[in-house]
N, C-alpha and C positions, 0 to 999 in steps of 0.2 A: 868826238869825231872832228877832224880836222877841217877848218876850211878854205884849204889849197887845193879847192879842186877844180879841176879848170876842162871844158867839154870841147874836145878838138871840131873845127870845121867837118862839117860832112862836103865830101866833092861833091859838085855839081855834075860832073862827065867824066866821071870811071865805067871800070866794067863791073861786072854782075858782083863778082865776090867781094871786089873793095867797097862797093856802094853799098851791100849788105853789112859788113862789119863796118864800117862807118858809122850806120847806121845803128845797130845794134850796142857799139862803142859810146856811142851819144847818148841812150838809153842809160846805161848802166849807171855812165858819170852821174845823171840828173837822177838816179837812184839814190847814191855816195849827197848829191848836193843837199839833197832832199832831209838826210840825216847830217847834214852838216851845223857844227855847234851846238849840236844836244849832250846834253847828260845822261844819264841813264834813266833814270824818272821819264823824261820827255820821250825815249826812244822806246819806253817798255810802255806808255801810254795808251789806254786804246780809249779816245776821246769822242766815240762814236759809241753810244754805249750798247746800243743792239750788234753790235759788230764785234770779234777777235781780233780786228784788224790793229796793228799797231807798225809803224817804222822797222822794226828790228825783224818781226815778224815777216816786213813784206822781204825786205834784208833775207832771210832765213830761207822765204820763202822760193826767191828768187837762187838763191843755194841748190838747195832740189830740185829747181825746174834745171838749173845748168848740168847737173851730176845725173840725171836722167838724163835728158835728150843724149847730150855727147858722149858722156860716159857709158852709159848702159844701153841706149839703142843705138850710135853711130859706129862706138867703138868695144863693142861688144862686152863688156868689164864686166864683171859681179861688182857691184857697188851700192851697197843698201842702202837704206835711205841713211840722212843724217840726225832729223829730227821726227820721224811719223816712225810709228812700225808696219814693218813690209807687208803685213797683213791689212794695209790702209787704214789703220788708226793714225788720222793726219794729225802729230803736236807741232807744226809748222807753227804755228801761230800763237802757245800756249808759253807764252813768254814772262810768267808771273813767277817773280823771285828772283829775276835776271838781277844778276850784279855786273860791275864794271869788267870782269873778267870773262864771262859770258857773251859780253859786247863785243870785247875785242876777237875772241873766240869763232864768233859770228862771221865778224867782219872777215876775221881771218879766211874762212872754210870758203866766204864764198869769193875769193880771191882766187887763191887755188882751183877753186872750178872752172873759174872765169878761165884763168892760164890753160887750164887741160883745157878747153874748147876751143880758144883764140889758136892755141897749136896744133890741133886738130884740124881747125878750116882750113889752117896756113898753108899746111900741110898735104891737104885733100888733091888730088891730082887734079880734079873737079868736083861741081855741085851736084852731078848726079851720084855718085856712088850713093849707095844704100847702108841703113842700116837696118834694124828689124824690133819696131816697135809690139812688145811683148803683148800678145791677146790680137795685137791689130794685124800685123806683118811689116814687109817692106816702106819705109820711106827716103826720100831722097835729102840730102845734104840741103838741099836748097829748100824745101819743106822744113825741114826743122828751123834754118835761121828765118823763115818766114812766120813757123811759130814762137821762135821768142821771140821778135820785132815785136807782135799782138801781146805777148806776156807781159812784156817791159811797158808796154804802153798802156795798156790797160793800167796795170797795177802803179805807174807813177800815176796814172790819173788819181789813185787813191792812196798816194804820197801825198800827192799837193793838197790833197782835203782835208786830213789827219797832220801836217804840217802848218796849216793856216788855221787850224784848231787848235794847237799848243801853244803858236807864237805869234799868230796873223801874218808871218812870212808868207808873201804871194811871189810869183812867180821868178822863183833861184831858178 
């Protein structure tokens, strides 16, 4: 994993949409930072041993939460999961045996999600349009990027700890 990655300024005084992708944008990078200069070993790692939690996994993880929210509840897609089966057997995090080509693989998919959603906000006429979260119903554009904000945060919170356990790297 490369480490030219570099997390743009979040503005201080935008409006509603730009200050949320901003924000959301800054997330992701410090996701990308987080596995920055690992090998495969370190990124398939889960150095927390009561835990599944490993880098690639939260990577992986952070995949399906993007290919859900935008994909399957904003803009209505069939888009099955990528690593769980649809019947919620979650292998999100079941990263053993991962080779270098699974890495990039990873990286790749959640790239591509990232793009569908970044184009999709851009795109949204506004943050209230709906889309229709499956079991629950209706929610609004501005709900969802308020739930990945929480997703991203929370889960780099458990980047940096699984991070400073492989390498003592504090605060990329």
């Amino acid at each position: 994993m490369s480490t030219s990655i570099t997390r743009d300024r979040r503005p201080p005084m935008a409006d509603e949409r730009t200050t949320a992708l901003s924000f959301l944008r800054w997330h992701r990078a410090t996701l990308l930072l987080k596995c920055s200069g690992l090998d495969v070993q370190q990124l398939t790692c889960r150095p927390v041993s009561t835990s599944a939690l490993s880098l690639i996994g939260l990577v992986r993880h952070a995949t399906e939460s993007e290919r859900f929210w935008f994909r399957v509840v904003m803009a209505g897609d069939e888009a099955p999961p990528l690593y769980s089966a649809s019947g919620g057997d979650d292998q999100t995090f079941d990263v053993a045996g991962s080779d270098e080509g699974a890495i990039v693989r990873a990286f790749d998919a959640w790239r591509g999600e990232v793009q569908f959603s970044d184009r999709l906000v851009e795109a949204a006429p506004t943050l209230d349009i709906t889309g229709n979260e499956p079991g629950e119903g209706p929610v609004s554009l501005r709900w969802v990027l308020a739930h990945l904000l929480e997703e991203y945060a929370r889960h780099n919170g458990h980047a940096d700890l699984i991070r400073e356990q492989i390498d003592g790297a504090v605060g990329i």
